[in-house]
N, CA, C and O atoms as a Tinker XYZ file with bonds, in Angstrom:
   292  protein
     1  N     14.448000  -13.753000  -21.798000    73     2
     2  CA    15.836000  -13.770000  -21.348000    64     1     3
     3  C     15.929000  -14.123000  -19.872000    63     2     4     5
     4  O     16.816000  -14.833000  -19.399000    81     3
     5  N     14.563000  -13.355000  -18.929000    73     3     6
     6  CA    15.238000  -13.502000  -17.585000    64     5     7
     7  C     14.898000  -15.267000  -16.955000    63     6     8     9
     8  O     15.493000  -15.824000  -16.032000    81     7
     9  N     13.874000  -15.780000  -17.725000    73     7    10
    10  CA    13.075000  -16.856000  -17.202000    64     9    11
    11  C     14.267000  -17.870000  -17.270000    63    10    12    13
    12  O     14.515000  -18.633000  -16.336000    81    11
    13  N     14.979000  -17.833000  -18.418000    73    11    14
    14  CA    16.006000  -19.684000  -18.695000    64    13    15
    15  C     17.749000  -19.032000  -17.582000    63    14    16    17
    16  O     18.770000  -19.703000  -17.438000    81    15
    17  N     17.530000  -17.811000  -17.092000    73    15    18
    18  CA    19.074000  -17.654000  -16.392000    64    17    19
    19  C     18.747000  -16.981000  -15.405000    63    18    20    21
    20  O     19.693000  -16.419000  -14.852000    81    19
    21  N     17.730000  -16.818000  -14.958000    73    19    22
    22  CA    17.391000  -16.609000  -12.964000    64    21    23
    23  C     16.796000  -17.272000  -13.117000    63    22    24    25
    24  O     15.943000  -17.322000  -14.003000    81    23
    25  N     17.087000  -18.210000  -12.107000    73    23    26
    26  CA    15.955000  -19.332000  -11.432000    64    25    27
    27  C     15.958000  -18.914000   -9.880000    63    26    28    29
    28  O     16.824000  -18.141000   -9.470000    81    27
    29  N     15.069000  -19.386000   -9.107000    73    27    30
    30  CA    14.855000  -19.249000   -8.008000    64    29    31
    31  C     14.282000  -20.788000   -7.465000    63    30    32    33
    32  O     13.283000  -21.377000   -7.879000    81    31
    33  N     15.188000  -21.209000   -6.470000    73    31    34
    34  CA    15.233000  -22.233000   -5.982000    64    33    35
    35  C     14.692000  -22.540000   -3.955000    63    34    36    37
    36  O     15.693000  -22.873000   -3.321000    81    35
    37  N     13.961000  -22.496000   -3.447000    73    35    38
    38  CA    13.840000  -22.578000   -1.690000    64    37    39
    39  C     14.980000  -22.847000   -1.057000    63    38    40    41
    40  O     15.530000  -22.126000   -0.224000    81    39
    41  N     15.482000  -24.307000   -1.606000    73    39    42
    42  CA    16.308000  -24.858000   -0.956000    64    41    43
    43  C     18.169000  -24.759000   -1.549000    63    42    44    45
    44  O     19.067000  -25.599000   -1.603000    81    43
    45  N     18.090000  -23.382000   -1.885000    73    43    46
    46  CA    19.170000  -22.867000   -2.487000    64    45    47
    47  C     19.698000  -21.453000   -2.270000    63    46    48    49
    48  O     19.167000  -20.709000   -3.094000    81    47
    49  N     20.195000  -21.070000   -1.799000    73    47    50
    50  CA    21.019000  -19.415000   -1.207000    64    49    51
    51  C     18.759000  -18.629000   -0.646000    63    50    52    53
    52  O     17.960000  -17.712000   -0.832000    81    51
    53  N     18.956000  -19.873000    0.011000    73    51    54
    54  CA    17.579000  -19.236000    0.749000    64    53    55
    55  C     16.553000  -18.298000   -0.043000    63    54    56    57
    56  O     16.165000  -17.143000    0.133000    81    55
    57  N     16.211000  -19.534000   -1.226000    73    55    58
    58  CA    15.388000  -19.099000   -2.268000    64    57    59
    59  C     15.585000  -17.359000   -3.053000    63    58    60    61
    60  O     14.857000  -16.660000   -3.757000    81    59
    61  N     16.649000  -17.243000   -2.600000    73    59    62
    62  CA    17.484000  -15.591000   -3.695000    64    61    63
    63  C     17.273000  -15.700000   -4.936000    63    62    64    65
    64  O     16.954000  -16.871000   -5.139000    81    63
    65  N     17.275000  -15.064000   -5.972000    73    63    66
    66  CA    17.064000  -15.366000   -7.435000    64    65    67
    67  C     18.476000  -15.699000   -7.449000    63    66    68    69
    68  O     19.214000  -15.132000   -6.644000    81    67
    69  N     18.962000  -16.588000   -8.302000    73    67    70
    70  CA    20.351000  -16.960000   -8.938000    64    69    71
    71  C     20.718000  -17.084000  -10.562000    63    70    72    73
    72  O     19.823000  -17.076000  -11.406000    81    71
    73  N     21.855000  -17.177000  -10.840000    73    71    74
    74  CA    21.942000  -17.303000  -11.996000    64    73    75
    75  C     22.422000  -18.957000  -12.877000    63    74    76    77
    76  O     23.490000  -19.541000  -13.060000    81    75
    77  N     21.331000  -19.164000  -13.150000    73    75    78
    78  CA    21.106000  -20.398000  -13.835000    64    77    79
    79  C     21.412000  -21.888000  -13.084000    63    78    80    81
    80  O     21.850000  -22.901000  -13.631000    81    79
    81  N     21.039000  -21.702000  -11.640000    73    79    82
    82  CA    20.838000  -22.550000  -10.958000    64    81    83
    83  C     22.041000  -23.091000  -10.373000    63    82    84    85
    84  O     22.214000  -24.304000  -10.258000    81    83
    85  N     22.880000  -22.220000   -9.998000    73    83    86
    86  CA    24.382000  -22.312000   -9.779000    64    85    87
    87  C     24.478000  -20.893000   -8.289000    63    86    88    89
    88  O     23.719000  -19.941000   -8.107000    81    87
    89  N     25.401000  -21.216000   -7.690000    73    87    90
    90  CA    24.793000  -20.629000   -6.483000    64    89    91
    91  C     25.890000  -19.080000   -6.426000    63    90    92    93
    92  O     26.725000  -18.848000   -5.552000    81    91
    93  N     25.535000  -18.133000   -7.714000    73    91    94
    94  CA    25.440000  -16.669000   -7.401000    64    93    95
    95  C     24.580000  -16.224000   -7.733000    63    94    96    97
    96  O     24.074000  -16.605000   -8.788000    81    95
    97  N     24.009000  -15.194000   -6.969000    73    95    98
    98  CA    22.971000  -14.610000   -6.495000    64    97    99
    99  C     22.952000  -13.523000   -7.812000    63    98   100   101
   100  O     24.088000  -13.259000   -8.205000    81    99
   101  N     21.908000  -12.884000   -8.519000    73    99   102
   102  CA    21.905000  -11.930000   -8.902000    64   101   103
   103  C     22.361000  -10.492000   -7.910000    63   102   104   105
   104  O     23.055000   -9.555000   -8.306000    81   103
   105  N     21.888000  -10.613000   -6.853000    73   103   106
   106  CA    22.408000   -9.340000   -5.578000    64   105   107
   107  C     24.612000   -9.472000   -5.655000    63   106   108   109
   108  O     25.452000   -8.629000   -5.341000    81   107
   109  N     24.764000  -10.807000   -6.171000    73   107   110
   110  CA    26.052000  -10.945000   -6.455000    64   109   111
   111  C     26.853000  -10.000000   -7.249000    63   110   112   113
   112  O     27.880000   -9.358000   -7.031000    81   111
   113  N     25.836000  -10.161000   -8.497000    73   111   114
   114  CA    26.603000   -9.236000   -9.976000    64   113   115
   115  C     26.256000   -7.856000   -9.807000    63   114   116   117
   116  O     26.874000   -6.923000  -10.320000    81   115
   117  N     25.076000   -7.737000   -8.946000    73   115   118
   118  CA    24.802000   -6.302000   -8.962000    64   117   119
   119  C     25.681000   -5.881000   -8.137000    63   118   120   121
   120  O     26.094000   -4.804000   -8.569000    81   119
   121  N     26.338000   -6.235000   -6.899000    73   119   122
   122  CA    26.734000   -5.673000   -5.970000    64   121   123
   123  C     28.427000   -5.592000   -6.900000    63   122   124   125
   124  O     28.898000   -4.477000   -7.128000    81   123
   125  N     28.828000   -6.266000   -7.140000    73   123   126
   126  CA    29.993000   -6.160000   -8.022000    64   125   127
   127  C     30.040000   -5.147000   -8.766000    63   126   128   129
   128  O     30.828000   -4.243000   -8.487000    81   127
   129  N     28.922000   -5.037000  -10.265000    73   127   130
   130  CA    29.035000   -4.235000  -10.772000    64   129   131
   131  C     29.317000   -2.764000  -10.314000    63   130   132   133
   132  O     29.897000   -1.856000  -10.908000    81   131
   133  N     28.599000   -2.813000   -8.797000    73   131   134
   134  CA    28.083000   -1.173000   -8.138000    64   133   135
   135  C     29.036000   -0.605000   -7.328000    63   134   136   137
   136  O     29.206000    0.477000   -6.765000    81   135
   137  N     30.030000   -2.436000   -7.518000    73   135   138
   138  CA    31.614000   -1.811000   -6.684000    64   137   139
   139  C     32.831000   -0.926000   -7.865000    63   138   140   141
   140  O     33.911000   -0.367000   -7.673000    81   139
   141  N     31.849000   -1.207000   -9.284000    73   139   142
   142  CA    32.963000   -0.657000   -9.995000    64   141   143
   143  C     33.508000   -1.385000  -10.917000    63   142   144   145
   144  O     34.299000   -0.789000  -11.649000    81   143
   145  N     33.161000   -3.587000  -11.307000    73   143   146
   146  CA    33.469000   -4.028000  -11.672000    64   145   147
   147  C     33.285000   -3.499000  -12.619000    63   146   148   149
   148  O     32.667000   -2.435000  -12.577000    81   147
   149  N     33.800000   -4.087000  -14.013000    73   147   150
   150  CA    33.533000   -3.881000  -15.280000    64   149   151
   151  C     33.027000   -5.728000  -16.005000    63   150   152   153
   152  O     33.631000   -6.759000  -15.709000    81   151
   153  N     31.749000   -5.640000  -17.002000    73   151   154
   154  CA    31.608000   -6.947000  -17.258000    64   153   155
   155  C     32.886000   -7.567000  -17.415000    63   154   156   157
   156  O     33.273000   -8.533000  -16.757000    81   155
   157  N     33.387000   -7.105000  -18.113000    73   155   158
   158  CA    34.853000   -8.247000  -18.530000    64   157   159
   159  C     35.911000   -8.771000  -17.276000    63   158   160   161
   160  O     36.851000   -9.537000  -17.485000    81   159
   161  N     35.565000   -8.209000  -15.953000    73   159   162
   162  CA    36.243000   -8.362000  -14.842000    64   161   163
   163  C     35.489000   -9.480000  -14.238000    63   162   164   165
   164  O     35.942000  -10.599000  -13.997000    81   163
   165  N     34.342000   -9.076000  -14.028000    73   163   166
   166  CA    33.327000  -10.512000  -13.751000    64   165   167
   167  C     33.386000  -11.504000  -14.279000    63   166   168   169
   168  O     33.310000  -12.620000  -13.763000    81   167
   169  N     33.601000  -11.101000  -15.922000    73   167   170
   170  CA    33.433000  -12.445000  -16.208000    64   169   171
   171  C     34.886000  -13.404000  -16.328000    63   170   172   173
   172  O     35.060000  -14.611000  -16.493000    81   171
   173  N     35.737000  -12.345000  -16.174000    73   171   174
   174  CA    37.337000  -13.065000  -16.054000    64   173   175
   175  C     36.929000  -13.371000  -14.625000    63   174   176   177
   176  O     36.528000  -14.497000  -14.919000    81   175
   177  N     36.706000  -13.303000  -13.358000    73   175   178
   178  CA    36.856000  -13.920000  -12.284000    64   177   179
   179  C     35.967000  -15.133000  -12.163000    63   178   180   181
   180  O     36.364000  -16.230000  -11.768000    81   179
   181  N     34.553000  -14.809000  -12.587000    73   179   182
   182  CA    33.639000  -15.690000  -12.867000    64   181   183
   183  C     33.688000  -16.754000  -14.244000    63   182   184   185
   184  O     32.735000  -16.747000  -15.023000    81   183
   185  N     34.572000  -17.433000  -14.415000    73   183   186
   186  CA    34.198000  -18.202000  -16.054000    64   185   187
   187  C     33.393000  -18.566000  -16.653000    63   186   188   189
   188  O     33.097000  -18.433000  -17.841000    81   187
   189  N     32.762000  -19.318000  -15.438000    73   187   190
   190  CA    31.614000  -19.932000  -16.014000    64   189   191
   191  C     30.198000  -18.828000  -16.034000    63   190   192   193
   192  O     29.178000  -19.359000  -16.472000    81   191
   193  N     30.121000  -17.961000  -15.777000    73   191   194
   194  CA    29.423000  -16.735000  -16.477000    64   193   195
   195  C     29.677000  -16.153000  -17.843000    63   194   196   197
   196  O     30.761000  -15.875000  -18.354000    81   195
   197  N     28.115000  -15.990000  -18.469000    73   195   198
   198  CA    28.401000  -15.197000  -19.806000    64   197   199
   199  C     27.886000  -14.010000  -19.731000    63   198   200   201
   200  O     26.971000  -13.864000  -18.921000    81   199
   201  N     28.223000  -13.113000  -20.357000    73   199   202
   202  CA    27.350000  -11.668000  -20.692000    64   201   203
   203  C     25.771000  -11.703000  -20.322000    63   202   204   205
   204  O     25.218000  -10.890000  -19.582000    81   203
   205  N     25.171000  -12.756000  -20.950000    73   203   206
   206  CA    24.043000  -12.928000  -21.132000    64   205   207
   207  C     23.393000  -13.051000  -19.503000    63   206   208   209
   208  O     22.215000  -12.825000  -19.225000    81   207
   209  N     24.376000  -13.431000  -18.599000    73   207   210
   210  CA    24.318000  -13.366000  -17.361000    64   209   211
   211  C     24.058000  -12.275000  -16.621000    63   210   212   213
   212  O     22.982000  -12.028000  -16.076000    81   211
   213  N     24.727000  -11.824000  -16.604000    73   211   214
   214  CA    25.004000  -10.259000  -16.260000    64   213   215
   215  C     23.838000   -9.331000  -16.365000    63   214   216   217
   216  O     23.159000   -8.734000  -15.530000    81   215
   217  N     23.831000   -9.438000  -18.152000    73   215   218
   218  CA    22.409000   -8.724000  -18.689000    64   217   219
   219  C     21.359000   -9.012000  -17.825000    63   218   220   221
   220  O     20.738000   -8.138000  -17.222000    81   219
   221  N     21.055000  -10.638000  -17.710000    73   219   222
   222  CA    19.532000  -10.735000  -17.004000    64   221   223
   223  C     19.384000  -10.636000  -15.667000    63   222   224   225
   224  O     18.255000  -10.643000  -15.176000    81   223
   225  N     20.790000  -10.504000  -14.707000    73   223   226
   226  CA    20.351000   -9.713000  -13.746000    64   225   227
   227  C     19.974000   -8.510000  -13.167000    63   226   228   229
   228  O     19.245000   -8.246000  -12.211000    81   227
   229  N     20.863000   -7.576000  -14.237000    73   227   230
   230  CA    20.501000   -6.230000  -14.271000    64   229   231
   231  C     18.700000   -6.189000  -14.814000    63   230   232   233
   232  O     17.737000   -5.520000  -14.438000    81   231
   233  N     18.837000   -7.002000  -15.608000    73   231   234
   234  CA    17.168000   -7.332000  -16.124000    64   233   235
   235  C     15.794000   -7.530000  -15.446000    63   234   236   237
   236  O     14.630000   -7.234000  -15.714000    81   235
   237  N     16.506000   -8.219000  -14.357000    73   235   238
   238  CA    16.019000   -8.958000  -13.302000    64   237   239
   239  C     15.431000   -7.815000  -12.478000    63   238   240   241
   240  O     14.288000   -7.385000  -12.321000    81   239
   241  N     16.832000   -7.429000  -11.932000    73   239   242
   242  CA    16.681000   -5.823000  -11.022000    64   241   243
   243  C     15.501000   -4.786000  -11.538000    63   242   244   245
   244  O     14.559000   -4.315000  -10.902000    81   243
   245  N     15.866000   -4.609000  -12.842000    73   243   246
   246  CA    14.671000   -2.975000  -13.407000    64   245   247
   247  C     12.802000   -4.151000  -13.181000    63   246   248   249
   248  O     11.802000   -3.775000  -12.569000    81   247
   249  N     12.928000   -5.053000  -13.676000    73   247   250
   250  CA    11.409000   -5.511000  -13.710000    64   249   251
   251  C     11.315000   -5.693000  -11.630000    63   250   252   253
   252  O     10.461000   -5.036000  -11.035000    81   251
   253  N     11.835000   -6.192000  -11.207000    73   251   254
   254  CA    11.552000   -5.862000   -9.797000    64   253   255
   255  C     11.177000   -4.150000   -9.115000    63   254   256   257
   256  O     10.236000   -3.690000   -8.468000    81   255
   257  N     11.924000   -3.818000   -9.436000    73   255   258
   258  CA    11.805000   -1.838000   -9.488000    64   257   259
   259  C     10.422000   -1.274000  -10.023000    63   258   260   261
   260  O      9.819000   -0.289000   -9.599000    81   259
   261  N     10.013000   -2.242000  -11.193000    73   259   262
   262  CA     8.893000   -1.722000  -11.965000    64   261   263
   263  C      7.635000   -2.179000  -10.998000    63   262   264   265
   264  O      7.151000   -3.311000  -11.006000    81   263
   265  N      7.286000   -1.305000  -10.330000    73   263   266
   266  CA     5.889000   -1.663000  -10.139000    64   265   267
   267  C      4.929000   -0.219000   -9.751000    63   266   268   269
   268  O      5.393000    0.920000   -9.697000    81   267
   269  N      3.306000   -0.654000   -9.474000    73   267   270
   270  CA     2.906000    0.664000   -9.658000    64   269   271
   271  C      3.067000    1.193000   -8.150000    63   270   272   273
   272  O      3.170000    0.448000   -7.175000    81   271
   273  N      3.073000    2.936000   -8.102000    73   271   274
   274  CA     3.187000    3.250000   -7.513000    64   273   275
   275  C      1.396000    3.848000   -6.931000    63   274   276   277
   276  O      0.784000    4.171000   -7.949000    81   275
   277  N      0.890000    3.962000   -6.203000    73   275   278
   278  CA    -0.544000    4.773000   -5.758000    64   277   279
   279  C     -0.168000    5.986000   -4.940000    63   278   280   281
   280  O      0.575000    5.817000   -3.973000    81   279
   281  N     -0.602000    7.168000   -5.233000    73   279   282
   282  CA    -0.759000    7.906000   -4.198000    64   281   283
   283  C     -1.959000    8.107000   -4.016000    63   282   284   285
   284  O     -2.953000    7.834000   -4.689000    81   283
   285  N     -1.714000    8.942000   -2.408000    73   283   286
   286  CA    -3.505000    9.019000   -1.793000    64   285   287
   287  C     -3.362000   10.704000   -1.965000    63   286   288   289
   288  O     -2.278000   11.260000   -2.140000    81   287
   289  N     -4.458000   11.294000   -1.896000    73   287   290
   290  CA    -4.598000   12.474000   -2.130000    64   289   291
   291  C     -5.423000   13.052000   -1.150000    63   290   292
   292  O     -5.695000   14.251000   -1.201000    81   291
């Protein structure tokens, strides 16, 4: 899911992950969502966004989050 609708581009919103090569940022939908949007608000402001959008940035977000942690003892 996340590989065909984040792309990440250098010479595009300063290599940010985006959504499907169109210049909003996944940090876009998240920051929306975290203002309170609701999908159906996004995607009424956004048209050319689908659900499937949305999903793989939140998608995007948890596999970035996922990594290991080490402690020293």
């Amino acid at each position: 899911m996340v590989s065909n609708r984040i792309t990440i581009d250098p010479s595009q919103c300063n290599g940010r992950p985006c959504i499907r090569g169109m210049r909003i940022r996944v940090q876009d939908i998240l920051e929306l969502l975290v203002s309170g949007a609701s999908n159906e608000e996004i995607l009424e402001e956004y048209p050319y966004l689908e659900l499937d959008d949305i999903k793989a940035a939140l998608h995007y977000a948890a596999v970035q989050l996922d990594h290991p942690v080490l402690f020293v003892a």
